[in-house]
PDB file of N, H, CA, C and O in Angstrom:
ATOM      1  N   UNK A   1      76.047 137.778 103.959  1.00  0.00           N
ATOM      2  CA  UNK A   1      75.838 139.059 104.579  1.00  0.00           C
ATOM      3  C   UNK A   1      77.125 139.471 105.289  1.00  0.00           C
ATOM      4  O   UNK A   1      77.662 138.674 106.059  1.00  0.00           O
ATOM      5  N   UNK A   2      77.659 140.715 105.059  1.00  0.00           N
ATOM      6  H   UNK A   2      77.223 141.363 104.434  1.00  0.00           H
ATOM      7  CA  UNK A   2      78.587 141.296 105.687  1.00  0.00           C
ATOM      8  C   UNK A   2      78.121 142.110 106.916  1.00  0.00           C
ATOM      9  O   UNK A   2      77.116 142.818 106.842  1.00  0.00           O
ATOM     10  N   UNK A   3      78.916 141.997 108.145  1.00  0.00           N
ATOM     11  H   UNK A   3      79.732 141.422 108.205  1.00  0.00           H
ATOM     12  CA  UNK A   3      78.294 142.407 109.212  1.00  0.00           C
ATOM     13  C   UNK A   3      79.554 143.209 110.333  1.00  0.00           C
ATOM     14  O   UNK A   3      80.199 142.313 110.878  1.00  0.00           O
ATOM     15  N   UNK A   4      79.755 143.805 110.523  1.00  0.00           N
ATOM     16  H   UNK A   4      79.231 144.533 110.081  1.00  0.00           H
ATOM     17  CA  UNK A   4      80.849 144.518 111.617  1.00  0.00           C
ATOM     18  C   UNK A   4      80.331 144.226 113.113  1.00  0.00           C
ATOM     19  O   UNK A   4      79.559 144.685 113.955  1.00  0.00           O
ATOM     20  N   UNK A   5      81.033 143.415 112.958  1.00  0.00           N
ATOM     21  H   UNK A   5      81.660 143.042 112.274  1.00  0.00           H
ATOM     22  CA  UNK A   5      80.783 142.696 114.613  1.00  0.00           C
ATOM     23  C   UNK A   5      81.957 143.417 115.932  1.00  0.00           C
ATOM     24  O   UNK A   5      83.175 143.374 115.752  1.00  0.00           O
ATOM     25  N   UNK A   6      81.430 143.949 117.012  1.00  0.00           N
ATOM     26  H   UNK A   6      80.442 143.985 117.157  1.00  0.00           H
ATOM     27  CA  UNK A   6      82.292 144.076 118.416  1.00  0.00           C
ATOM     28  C   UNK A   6      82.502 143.107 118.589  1.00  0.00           C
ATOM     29  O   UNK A   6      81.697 142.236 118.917  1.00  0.00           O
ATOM     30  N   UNK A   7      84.077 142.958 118.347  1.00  0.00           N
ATOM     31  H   UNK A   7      84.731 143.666 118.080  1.00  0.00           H
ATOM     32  CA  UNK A   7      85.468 142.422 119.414  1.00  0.00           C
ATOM     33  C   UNK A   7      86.462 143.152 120.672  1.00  0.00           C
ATOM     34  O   UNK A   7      87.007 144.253 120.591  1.00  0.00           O
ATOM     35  N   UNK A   8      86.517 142.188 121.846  1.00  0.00           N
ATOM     36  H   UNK A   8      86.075 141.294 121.912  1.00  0.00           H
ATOM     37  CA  UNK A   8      87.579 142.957 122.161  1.00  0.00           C
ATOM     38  C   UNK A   8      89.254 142.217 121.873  1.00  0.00           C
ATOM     39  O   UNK A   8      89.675 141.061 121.839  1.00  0.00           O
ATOM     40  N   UNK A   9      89.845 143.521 121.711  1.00  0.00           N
ATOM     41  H   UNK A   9      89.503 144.460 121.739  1.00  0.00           H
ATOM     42  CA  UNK A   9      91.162 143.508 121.739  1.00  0.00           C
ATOM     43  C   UNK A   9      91.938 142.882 122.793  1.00  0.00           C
ATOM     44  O   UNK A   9      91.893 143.238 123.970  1.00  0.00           O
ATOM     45  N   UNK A  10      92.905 141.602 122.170  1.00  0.00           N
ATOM     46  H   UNK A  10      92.941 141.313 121.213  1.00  0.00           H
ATOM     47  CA  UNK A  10      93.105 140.436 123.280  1.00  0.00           C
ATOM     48  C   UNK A  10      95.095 141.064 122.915  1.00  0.00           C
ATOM     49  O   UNK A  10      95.960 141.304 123.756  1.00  0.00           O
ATOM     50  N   UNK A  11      95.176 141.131 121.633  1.00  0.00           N
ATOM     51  H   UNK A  11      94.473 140.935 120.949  1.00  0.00           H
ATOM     52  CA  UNK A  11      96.597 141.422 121.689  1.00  0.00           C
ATOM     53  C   UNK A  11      97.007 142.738 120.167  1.00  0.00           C
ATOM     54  O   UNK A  11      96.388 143.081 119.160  1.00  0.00           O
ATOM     55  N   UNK A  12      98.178 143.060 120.696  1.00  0.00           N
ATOM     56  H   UNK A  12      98.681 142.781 121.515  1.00  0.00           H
ATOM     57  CA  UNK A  12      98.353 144.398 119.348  1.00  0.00           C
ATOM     58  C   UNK A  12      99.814 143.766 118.964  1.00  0.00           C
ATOM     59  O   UNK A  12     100.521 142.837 119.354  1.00  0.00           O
ATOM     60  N   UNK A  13      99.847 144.527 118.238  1.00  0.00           N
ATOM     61  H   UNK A  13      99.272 145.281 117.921  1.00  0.00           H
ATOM     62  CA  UNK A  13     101.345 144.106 117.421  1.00  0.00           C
ATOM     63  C   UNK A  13     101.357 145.660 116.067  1.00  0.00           C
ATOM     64  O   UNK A  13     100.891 145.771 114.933  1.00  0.00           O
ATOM     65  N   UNK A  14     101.882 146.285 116.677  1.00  0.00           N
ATOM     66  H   UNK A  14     102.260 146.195 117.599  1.00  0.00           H
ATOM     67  CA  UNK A  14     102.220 147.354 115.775  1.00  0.00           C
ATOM     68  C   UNK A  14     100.930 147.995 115.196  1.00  0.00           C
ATOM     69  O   UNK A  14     100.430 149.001 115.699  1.00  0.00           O
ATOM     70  N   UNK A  15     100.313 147.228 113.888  1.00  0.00           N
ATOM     71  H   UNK A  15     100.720 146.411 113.479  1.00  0.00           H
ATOM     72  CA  UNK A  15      99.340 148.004 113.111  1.00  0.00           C
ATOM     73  C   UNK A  15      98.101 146.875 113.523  1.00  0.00           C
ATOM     74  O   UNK A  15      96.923 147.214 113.417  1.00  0.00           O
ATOM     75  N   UNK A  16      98.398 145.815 113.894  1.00  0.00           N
ATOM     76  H   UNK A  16      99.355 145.539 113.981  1.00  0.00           H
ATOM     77  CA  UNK A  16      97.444 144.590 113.761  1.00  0.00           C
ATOM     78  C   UNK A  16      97.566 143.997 115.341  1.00  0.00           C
ATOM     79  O   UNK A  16      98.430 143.801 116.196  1.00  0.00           O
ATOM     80  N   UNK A  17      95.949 143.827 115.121  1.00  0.00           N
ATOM     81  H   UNK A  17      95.247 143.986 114.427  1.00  0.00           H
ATOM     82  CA  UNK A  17      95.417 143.542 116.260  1.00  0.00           C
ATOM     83  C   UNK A  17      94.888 141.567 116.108  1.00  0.00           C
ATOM     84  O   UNK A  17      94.580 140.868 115.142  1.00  0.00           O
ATOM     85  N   UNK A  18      95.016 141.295 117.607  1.00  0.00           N
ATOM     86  H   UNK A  18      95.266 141.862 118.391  1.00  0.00           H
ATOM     87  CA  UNK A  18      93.837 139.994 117.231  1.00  0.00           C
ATOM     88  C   UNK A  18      92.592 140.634 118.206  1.00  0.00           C
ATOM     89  O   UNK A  18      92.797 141.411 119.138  1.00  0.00           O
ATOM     90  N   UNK A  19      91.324 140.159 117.804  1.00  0.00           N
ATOM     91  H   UNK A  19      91.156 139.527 117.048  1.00  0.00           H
ATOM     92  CA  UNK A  19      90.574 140.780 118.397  1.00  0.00           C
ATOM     93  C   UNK A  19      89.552 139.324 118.838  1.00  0.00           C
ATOM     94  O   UNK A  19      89.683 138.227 118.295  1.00  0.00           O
ATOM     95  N   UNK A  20      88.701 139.591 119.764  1.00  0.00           N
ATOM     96  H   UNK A  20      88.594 140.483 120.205  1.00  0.00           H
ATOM     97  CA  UNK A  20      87.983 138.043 120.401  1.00  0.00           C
ATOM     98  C   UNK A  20      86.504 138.488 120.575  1.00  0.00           C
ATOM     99  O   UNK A  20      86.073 139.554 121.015  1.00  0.00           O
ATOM    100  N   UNK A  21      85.898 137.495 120.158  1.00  0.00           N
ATOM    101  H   UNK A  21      86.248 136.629 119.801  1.00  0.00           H
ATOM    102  CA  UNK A  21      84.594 137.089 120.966  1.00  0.00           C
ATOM    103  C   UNK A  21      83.927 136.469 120.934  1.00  0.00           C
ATOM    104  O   UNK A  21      83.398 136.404 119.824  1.00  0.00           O
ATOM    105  N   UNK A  22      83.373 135.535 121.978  1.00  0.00           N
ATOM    106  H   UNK A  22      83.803 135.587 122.880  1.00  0.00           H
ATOM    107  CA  UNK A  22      82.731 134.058 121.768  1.00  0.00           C
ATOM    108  C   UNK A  22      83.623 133.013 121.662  1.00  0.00           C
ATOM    109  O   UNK A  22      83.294 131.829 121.576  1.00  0.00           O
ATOM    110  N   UNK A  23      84.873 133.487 121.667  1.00  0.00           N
ATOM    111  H   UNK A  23      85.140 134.448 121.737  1.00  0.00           H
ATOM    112  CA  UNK A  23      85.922 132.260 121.547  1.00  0.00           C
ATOM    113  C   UNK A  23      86.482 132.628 120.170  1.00  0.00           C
ATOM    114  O   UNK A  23      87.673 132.438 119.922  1.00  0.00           O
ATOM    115  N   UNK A  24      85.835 133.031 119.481  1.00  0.00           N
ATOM    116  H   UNK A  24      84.868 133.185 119.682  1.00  0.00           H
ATOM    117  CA  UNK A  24      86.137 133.363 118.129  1.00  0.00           C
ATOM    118  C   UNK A  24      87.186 134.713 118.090  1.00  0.00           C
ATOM    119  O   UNK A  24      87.135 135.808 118.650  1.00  0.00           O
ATOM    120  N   UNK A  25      88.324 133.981 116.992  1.00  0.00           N
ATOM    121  H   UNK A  25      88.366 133.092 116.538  1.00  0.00           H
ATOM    122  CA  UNK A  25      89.451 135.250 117.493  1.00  0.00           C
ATOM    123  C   UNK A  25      90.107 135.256 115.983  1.00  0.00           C
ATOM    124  O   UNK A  25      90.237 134.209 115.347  1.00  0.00           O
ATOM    125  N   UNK A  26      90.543 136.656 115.428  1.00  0.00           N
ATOM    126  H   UNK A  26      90.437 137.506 115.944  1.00  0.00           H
ATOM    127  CA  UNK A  26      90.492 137.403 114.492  1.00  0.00           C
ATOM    128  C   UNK A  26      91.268 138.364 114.455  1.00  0.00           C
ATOM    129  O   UNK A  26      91.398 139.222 115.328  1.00  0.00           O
ATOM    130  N   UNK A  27      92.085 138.247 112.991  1.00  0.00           N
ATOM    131  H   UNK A  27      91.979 137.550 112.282  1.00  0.00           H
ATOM    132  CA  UNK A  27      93.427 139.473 113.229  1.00  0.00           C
ATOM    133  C   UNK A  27      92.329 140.359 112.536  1.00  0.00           C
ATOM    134  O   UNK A  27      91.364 139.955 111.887  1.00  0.00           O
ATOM    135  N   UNK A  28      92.725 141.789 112.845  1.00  0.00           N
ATOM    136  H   UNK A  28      93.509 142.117 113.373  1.00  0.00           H
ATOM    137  CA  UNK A  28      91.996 143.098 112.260  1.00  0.00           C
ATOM    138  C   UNK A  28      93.161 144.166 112.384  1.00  0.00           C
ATOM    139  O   UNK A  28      93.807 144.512 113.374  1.00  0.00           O
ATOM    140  N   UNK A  29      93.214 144.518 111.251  1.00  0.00           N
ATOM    141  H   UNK A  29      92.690 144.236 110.447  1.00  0.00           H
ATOM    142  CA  UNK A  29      94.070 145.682 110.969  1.00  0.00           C
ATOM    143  C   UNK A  29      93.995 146.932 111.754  1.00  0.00           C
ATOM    144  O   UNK A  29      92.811 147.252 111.649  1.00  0.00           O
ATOM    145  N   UNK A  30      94.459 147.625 112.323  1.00  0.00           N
ATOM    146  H   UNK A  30      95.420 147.365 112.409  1.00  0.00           H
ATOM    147  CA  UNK A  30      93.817 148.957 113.159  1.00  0.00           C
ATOM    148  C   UNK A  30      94.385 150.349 112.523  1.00  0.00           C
ATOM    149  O   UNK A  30      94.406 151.360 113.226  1.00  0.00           O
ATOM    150  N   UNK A  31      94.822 150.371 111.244  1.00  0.00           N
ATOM    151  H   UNK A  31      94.805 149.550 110.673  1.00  0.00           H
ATOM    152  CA  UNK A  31      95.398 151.282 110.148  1.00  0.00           C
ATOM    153  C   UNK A  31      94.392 152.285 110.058  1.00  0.00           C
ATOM    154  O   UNK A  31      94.798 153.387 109.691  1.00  0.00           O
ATOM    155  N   UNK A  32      92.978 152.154 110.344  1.00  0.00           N
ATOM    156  H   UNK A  32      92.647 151.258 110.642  1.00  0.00           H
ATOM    157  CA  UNK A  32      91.928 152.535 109.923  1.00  0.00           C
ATOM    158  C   UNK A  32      91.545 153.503 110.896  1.00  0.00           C
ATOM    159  O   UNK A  32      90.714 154.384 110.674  1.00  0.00           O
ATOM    160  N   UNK A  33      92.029 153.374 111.761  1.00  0.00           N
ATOM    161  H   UNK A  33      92.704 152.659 111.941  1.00  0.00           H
ATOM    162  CA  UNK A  33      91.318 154.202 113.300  1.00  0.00           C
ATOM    163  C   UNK A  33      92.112 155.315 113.737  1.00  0.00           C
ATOM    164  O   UNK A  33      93.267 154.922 113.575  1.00  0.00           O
ATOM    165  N   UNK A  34      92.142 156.281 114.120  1.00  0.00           N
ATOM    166  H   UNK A  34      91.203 156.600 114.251  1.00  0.00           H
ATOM    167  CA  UNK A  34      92.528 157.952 114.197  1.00  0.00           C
ATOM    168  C   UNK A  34      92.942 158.009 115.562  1.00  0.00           C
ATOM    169  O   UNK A  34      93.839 158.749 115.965  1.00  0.00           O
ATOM    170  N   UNK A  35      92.031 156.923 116.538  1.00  0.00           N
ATOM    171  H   UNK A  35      91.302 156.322 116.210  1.00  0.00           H
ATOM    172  CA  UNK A  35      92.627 157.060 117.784  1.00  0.00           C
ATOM    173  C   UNK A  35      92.946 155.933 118.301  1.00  0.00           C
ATOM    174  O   UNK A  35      92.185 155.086 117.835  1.00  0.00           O
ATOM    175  N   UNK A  36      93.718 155.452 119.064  1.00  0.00           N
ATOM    176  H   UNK A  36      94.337 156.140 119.442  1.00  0.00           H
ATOM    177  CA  UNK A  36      94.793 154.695 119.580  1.00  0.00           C
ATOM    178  C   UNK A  36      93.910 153.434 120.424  1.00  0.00           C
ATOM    179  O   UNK A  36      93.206 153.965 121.284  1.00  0.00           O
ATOM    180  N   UNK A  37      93.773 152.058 120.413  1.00  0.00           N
ATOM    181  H   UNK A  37      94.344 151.627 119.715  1.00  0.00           H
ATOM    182  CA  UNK A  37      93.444 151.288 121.028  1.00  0.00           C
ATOM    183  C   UNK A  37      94.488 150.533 121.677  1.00  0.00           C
ATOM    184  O   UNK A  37      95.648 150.393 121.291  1.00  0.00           O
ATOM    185  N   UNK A  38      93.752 149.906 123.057  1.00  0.00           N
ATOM    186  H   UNK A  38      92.809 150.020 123.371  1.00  0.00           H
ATOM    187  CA  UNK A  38      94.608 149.508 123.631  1.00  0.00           C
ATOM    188  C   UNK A  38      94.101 147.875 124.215  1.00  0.00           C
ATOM    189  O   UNK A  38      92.975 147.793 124.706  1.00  0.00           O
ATOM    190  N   UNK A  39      94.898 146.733 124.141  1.00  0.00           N
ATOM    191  H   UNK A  39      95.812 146.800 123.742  1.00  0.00           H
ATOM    192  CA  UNK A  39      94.156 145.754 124.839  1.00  0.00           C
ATOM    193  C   UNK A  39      93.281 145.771 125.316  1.00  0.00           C
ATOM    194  O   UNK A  39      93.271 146.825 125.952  1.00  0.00           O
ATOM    195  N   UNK A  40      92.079 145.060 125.535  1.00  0.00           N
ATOM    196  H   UNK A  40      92.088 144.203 125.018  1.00  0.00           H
ATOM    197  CA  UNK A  40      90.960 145.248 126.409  1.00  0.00           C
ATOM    198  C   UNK A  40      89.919 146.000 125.650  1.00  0.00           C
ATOM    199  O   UNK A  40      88.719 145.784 125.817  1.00  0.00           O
ATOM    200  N   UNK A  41      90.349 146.812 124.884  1.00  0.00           N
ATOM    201  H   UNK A  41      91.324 146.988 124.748  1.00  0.00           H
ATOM    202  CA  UNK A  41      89.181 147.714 124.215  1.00  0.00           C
ATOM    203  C   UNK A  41      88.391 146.776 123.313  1.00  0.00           C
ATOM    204  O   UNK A  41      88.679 145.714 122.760  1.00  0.00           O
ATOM    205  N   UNK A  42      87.267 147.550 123.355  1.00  0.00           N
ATOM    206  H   UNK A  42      87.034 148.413 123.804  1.00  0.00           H
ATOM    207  CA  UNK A  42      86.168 146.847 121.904  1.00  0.00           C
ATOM    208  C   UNK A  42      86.488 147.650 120.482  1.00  0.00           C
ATOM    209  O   UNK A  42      87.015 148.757 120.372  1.00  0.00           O
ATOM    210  N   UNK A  43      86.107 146.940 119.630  1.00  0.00           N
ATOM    211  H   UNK A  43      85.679 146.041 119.719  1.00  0.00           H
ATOM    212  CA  UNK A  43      86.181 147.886 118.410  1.00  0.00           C
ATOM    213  C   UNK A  43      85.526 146.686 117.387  1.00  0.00           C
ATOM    214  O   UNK A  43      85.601 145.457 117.363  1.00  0.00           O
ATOM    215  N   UNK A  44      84.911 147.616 116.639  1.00  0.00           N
ATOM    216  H   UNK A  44      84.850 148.614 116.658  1.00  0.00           H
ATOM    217  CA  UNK A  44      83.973 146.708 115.665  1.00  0.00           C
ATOM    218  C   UNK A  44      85.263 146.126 114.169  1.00  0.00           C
ATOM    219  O   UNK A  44      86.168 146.828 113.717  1.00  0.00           O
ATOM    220  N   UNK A  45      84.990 145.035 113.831  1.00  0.00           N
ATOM    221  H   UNK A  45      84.254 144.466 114.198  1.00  0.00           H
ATOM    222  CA  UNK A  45      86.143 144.319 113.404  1.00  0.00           C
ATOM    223  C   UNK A  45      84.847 144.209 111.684  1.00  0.00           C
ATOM    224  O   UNK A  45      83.690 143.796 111.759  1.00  0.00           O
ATOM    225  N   UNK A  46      85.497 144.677 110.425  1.00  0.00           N
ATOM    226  H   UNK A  46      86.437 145.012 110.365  1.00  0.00           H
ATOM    227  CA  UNK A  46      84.702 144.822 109.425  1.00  0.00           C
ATOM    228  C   UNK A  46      85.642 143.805 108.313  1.00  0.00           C
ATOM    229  O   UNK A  46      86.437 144.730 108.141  1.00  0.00           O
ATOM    230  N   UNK A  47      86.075 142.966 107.641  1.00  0.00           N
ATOM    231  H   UNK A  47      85.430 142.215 107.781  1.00  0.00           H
ATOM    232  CA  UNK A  47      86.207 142.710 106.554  1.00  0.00           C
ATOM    233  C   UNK A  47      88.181 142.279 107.204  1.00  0.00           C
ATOM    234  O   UNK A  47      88.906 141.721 106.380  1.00  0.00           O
ATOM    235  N   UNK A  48      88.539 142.479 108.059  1.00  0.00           N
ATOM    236  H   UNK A  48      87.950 142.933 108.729  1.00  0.00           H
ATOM    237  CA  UNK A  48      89.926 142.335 108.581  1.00  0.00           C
ATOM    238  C   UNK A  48      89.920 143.945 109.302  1.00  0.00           C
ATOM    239  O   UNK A  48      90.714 144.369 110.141  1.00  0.00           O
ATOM    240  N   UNK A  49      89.295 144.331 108.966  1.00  0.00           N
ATOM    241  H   UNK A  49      88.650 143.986 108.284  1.00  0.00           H
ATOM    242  CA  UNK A  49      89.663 145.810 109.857  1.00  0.00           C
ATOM    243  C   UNK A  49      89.081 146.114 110.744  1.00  0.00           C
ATOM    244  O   UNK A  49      87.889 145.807 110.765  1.00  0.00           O
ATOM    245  N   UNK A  50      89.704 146.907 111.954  1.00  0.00           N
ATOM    246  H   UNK A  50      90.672 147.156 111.938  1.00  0.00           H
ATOM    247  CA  UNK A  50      88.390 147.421 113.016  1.00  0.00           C
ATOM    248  C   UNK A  50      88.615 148.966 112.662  1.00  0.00           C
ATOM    249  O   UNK A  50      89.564 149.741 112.774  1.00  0.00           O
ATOM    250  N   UNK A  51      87.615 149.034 112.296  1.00  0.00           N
ATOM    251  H   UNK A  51      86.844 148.404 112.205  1.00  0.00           H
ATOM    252  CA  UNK A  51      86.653 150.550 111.744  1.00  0.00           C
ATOM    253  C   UNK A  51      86.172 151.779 112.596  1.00  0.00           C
ATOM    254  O   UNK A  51      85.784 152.916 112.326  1.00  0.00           O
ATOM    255  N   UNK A  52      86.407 150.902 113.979  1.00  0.00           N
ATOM    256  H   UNK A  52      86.722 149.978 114.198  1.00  0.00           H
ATOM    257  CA  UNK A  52      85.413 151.948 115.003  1.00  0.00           C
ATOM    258  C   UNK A  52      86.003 151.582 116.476  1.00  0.00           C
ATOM    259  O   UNK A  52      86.347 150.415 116.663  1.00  0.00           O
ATOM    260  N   UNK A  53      86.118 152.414 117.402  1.00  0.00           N
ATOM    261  H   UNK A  53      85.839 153.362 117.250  1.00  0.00           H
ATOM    262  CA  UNK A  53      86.306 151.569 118.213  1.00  0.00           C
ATOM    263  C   UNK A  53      85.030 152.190 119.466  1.00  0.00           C
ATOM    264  O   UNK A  53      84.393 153.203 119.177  1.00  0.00           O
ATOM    265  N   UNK A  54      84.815 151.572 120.616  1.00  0.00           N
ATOM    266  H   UNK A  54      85.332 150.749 120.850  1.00  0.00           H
ATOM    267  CA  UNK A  54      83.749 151.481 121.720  1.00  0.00           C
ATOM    268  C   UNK A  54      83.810 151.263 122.515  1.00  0.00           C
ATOM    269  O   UNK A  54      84.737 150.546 122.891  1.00  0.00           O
ATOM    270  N   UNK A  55      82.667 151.819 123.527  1.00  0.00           N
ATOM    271  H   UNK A  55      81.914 152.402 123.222  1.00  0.00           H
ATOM    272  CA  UNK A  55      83.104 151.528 124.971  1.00  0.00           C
ATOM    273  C   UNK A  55      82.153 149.965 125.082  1.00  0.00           C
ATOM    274  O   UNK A  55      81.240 149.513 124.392  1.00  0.00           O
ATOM    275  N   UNK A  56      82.812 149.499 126.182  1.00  0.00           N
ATOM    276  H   UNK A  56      83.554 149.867 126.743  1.00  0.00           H
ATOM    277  CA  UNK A  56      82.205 148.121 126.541  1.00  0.00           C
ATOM    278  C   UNK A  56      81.072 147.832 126.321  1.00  0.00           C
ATOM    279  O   UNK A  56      80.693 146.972 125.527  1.00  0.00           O
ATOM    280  N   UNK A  57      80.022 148.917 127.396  1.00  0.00           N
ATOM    281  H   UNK A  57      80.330 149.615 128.042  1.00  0.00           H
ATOM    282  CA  UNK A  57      78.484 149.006 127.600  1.00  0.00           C
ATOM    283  C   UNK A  57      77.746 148.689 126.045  1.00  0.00           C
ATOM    284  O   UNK A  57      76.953 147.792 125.759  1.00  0.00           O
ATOM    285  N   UNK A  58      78.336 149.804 125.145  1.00  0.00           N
ATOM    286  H   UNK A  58      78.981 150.533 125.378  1.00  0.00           H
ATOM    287  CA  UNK A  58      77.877 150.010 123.617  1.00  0.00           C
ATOM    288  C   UNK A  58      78.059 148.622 123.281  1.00  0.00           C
ATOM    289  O   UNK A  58      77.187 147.968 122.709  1.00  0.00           O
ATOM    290  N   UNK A  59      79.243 148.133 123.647  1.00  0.00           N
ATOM    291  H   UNK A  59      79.951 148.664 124.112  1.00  0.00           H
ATOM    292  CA  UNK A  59      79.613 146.804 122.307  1.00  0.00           C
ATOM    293  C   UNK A  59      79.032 145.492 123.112  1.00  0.00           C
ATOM    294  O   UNK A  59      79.025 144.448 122.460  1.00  0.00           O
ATOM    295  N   UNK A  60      78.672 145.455 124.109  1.00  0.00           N
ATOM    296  H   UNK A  60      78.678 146.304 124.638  1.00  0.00           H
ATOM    297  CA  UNK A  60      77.739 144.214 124.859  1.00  0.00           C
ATOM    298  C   UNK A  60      76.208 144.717 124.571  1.00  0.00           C
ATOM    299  O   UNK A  60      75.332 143.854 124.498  1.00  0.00           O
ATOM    300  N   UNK A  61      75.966 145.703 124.454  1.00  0.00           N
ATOM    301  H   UNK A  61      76.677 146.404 124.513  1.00  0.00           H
ATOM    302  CA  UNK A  61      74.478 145.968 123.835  1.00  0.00           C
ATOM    303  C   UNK A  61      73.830 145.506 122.965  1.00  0.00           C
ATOM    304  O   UNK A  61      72.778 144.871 122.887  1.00  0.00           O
ATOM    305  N   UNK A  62      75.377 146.306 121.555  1.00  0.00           N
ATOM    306  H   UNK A  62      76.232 146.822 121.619  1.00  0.00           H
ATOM    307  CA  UNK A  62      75.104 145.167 120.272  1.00  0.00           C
ATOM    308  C   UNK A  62      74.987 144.065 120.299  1.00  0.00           C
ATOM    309  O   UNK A  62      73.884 143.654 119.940  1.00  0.00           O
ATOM    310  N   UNK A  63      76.206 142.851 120.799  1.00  0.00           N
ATOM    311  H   UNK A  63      77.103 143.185 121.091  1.00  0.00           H
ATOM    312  CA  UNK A  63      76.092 142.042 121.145  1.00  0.00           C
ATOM    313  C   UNK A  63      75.276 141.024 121.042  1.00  0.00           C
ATOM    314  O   UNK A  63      75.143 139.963 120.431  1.00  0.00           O
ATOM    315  N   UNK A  64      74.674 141.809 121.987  1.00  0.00           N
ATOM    316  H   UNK A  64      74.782 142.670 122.484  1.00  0.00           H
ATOM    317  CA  UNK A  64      73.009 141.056 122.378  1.00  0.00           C
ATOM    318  C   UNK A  64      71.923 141.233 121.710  1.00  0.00           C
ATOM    319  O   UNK A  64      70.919 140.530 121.824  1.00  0.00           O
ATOM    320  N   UNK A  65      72.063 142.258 120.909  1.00  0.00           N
ATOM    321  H   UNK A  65      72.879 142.829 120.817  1.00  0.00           H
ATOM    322  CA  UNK A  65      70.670 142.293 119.746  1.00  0.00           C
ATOM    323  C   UNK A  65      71.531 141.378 119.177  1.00  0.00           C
ATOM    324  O   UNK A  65      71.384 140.341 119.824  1.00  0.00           O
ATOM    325  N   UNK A  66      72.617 141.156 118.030  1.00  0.00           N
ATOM    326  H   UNK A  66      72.737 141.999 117.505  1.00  0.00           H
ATOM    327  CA  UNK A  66      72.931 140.533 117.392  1.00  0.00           C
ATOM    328  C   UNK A  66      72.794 138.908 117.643  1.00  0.00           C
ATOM    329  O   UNK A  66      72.696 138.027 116.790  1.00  0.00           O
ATOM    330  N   UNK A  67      72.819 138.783 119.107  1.00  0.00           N
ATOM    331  H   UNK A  67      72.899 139.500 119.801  1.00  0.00           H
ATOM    332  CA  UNK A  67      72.699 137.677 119.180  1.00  0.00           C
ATOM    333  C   UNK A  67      71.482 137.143 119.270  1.00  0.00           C
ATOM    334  O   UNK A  67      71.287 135.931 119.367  1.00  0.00           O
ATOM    335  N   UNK A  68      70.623 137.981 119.244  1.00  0.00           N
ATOM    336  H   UNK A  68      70.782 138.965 119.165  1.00  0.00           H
ATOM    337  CA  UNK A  68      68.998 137.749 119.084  1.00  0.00           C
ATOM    338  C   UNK A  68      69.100 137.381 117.508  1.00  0.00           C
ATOM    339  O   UNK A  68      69.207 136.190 117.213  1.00  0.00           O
ATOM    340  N   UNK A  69      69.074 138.275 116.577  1.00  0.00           N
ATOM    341  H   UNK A  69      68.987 139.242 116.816  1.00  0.00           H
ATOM    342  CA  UNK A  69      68.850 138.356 115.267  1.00  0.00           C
ATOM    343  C   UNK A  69      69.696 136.649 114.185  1.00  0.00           C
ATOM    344  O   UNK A  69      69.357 135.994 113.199  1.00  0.00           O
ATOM    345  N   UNK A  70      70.977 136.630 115.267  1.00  0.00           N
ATOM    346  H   UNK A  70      71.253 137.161 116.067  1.00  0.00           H
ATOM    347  CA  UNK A  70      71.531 135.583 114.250  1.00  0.00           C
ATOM    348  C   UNK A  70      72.190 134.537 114.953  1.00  0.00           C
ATOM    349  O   UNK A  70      72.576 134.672 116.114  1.00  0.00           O
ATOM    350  N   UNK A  71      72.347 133.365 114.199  1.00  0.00           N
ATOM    351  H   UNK A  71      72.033 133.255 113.256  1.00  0.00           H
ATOM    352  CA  UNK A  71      73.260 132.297 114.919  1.00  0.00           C
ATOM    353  C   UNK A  71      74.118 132.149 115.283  1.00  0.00           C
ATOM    354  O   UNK A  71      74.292 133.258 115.788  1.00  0.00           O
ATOM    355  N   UNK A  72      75.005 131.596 115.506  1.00  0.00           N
ATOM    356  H   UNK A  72      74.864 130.695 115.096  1.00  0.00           H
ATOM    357  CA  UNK A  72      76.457 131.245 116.301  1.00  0.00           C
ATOM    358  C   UNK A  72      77.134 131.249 114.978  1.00  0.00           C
ATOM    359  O   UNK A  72      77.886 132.161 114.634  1.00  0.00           O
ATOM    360  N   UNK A  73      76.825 130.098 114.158  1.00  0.00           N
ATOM    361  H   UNK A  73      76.214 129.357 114.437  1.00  0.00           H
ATOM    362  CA  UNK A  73      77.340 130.027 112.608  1.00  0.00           C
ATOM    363  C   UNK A  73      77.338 131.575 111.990  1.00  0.00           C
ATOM    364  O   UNK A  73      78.468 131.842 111.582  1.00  0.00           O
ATOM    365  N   UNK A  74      76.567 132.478 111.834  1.00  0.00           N
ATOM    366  H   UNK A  74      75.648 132.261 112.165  1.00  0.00           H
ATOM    367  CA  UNK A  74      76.566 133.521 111.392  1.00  0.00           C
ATOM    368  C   UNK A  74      77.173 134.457 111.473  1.00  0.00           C
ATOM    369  O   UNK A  74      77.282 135.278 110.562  1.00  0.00           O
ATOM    370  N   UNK A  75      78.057 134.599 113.327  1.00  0.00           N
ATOM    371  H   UNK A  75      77.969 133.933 114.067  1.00  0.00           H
ATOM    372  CA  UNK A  75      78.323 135.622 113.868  1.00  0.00           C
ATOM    373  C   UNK A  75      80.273 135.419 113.664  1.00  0.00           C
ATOM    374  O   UNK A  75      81.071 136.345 113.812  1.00  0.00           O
ATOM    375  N   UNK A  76      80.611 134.094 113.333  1.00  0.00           N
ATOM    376  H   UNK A  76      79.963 133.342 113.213  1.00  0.00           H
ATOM    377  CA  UNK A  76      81.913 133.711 113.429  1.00  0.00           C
ATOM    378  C   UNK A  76      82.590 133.698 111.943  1.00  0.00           C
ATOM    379  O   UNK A  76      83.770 133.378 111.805  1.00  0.00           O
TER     380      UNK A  76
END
């Protein structure tokens, strides 16, 4: 199952981001996004890319359903 999970943005580097959560940390391309992220931000991380980006509240919401619905193994 493919799933677009909220990360936040721990570091940038030009077009590419690493993005974190749970410990779990992940380069994602940010080529994709129209408006400008900055460290600290969330943004949903899809296939190497983050697709979307969000405010905190939104992406700890998901989060937490997601973390209802699936495992630790699932989410990483």
């Amino acid at each position: 199952m493919c799933v677009g999970v909220p990360m936040q943005v721990v570091s940038i580097d030009g077009d590419e981001a690493v993005a974190e959560i749970d410990g779990v940390r992940r380069e994602a391309s940010l080529m994709l996004l129209a408006e400008p992220v900055a460290v600290g931000d969330y943004v949903i991380v899809h296939a190497g890319f983050a697709i979307s980006r969000l405010d905190e509240a939104d992406a700890q919401e998901t989060l937490a359903m997601m973390r209802e619905v699936f495992s630790p193994e699932e989410m990483g």
